[in-house]
Kinemage of the C-alpha trace (Angstrom):
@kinemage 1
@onewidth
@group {chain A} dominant
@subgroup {mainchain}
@vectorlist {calphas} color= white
{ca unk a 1} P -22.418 0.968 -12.183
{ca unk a 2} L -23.036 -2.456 -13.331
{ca unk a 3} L -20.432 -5.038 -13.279
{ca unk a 4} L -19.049 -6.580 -17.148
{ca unk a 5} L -18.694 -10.179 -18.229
{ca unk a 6} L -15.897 -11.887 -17.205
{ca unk a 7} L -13.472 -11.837 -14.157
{ca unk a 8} L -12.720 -8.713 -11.809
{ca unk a 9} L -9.711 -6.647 -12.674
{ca unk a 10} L -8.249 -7.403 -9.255
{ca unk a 11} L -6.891 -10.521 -7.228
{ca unk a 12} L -6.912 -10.405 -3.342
{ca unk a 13} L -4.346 -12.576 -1.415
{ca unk a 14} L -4.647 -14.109 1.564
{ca unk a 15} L -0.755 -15.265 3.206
{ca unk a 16} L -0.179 -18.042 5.121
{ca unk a 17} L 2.885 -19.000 7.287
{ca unk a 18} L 3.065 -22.942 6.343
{ca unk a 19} L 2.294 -24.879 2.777
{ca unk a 20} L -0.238 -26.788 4.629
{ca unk a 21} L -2.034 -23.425 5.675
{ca unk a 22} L -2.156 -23.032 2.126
{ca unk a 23} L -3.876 -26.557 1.539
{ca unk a 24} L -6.473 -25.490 4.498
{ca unk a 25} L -8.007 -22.466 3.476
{ca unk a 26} L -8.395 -23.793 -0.371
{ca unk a 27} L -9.954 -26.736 1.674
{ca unk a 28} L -12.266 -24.246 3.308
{ca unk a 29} L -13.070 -22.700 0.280
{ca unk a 30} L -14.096 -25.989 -1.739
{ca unk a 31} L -16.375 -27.170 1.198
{ca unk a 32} L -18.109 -24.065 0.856
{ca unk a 33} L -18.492 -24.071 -2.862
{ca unk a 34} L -16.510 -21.974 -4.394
{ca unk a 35} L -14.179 -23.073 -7.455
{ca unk a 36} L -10.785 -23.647 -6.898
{ca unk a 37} L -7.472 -24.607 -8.160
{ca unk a 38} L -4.630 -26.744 -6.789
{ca unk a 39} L -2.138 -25.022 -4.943
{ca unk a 40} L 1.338 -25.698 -6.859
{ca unk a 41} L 4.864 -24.972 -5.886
{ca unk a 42} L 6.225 -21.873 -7.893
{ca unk a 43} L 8.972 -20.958 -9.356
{ca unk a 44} L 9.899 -18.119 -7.148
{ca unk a 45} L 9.734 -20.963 -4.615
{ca unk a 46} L 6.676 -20.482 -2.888
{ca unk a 47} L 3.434 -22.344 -3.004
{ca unk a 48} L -0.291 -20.890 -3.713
{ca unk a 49} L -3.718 -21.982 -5.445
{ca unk a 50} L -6.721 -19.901 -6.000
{ca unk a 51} L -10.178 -19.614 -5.566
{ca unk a 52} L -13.395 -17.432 -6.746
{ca unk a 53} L -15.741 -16.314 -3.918
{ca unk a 54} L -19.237 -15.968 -4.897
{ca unk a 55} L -19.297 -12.043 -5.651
{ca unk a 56} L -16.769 -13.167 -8.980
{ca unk a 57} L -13.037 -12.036 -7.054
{ca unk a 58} L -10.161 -14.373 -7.100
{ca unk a 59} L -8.609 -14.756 -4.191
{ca unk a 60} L -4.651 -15.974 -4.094
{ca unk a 61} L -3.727 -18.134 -1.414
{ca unk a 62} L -0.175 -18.209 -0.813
{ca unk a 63} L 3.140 -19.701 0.834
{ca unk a 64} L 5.904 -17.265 0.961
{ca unk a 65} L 9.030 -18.769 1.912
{ca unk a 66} L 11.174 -16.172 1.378
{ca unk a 67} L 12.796 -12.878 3.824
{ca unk a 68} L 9.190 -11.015 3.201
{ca unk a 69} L 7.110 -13.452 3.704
{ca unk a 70} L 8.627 -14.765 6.878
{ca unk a 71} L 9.076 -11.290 8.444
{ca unk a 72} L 4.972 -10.744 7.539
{ca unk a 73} L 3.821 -14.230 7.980
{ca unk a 74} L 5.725 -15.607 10.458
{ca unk a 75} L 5.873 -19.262 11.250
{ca unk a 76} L 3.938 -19.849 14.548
{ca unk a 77} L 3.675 -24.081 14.518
């Protein structure tokens, strides 16, 4: 099967337990190359930013402050 123009019909995520983990990994990925956007707080009151990694998927990167997020991310600093 060959692959269409245009984006892939799926994000992946990848959580992180701090803001500034956030800022690290979209660091990561924009040393490497890859295009990326600037993290942002959101209105559910998180943070995240994303990036494209050379096969075409978007990847989320995000800052759950919230119940869920803490019980599956928690905060080891």
């Amino acid at each position: 099967m060959r692959r269409g123009v245009g984006l892939a019909p799926v994000t992946l995520a990848h959580n992180c337990p701090t803001p500034a983990g956030v800022d690290e990994v979209l660091d990561r990925a924009r040393a490497a190359g890859a295009d990326v956007s600037t993290a942002t707080r959101r209105e559910w009151g998180g943070y995240s930013g994303y990036f494209a990694d050379p096969a075409g998927f978007r990847w989320e990167v995000a800052y759950n402050p919230g119940d869920i997020g803490r019980l599956v991310m928690p905060d080891t600093h």
